[in-house]
N, C-alpha and C positions, 0 to 999 in steps of 0.2 A: 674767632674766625669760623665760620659756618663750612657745610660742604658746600654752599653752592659758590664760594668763593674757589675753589678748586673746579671748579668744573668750567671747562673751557669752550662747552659749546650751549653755557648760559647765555639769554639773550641780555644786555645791557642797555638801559638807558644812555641817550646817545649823549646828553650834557654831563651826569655826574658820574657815570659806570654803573649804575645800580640795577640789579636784577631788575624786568619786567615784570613776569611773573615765571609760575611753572617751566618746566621745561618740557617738549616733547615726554621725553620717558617719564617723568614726573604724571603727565596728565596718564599714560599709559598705566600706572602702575595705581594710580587712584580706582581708575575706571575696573580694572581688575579686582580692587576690594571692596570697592561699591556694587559687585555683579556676585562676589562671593557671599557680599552680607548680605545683600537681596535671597539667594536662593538658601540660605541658613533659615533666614526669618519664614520664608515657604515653607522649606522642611518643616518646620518646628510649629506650623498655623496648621500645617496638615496632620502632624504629628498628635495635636491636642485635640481636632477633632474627631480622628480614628479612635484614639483611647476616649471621648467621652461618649463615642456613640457605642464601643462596644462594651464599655460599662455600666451604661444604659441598657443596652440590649432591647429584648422584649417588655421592661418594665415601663417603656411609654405607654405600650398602649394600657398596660393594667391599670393607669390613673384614673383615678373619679373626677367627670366633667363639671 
């Protein structure tokens, strides 16, 4: 038995009972960790490039062309 057999404001297929899909709070709760791992993955794209450019520093430009 799953939770979503407890949950009483699951939508039901109308012939056999069977869950539809998600539920309201279900999609709400996705969207909130889909919006969390979005701004993780930002963090950590900006994260790599502040540390490579400031361990680069001035050594760009000393490169022979």
């Amino acid at each position: 038995m799953s939770e979503r057999d407890d949950d009483p404001q699951a939508v039901e297929h109308p012939q056999d009972g069977a869950p539809i899909g998600p539920s309201p709070e279900e999609f709400r709760a996705r969207r909130g960790r889909n919006v969390a791992l979005a701004i993780g993955l930002v963090v950590f794209a900006v994260l790599v490039f502040l540390v490579t450019v400031v361990r680069l520093g001035a050594n760009v430009l000393d490169r022979p062309l």
